[in-house]
N, C-alpha and C positions, 0 to 999 in steps of 0.2 A: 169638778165641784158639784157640778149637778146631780152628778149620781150617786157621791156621798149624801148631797142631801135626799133625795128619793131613798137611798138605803137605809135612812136616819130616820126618816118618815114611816117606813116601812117597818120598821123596827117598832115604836112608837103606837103605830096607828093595827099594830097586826089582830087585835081582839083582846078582851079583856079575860078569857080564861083559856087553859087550855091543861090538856091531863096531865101534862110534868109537872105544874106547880103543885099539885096535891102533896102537902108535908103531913107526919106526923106528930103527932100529941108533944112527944120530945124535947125536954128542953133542954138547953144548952147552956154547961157550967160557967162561970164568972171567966171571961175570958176567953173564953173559946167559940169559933167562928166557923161558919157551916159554907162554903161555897155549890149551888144547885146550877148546872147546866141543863138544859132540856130542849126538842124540837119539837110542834105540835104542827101537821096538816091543820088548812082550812081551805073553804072556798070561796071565789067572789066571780061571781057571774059564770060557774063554769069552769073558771080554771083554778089548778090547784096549786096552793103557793105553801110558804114555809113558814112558821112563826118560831123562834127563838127565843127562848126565857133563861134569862139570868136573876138569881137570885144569891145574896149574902145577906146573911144573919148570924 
């Protein structure tokens, strides 16, 4: 349970930008649904971790 929640936390808490989110202008017809997966490096103190971005629109 602990490390779900550390993983969850992690998820959550991993920064607020990162270069996979960049979408373009494009908009999306009445009904139709975009799924964005992406991974962005970062660092904290040094070491380098993993940030993951999910995005549906």
């Amino acid at each position: 349970m602990k490390a779900l929640v550390s993983f969850g936390l992690l998820i959550l808490l991993s920064g607020c930008y990162t270069s996979s989110m960049m979408q373009t202008a494009k908009t999306l017809d009445e009904g139709e649904r975009e799924f964005t997966f992406g991974v962005g490096p970062y660092t904290s103190y040094g070491d380098v971790l993993v940030a993951p971005d999910f995005m549906l629109r």
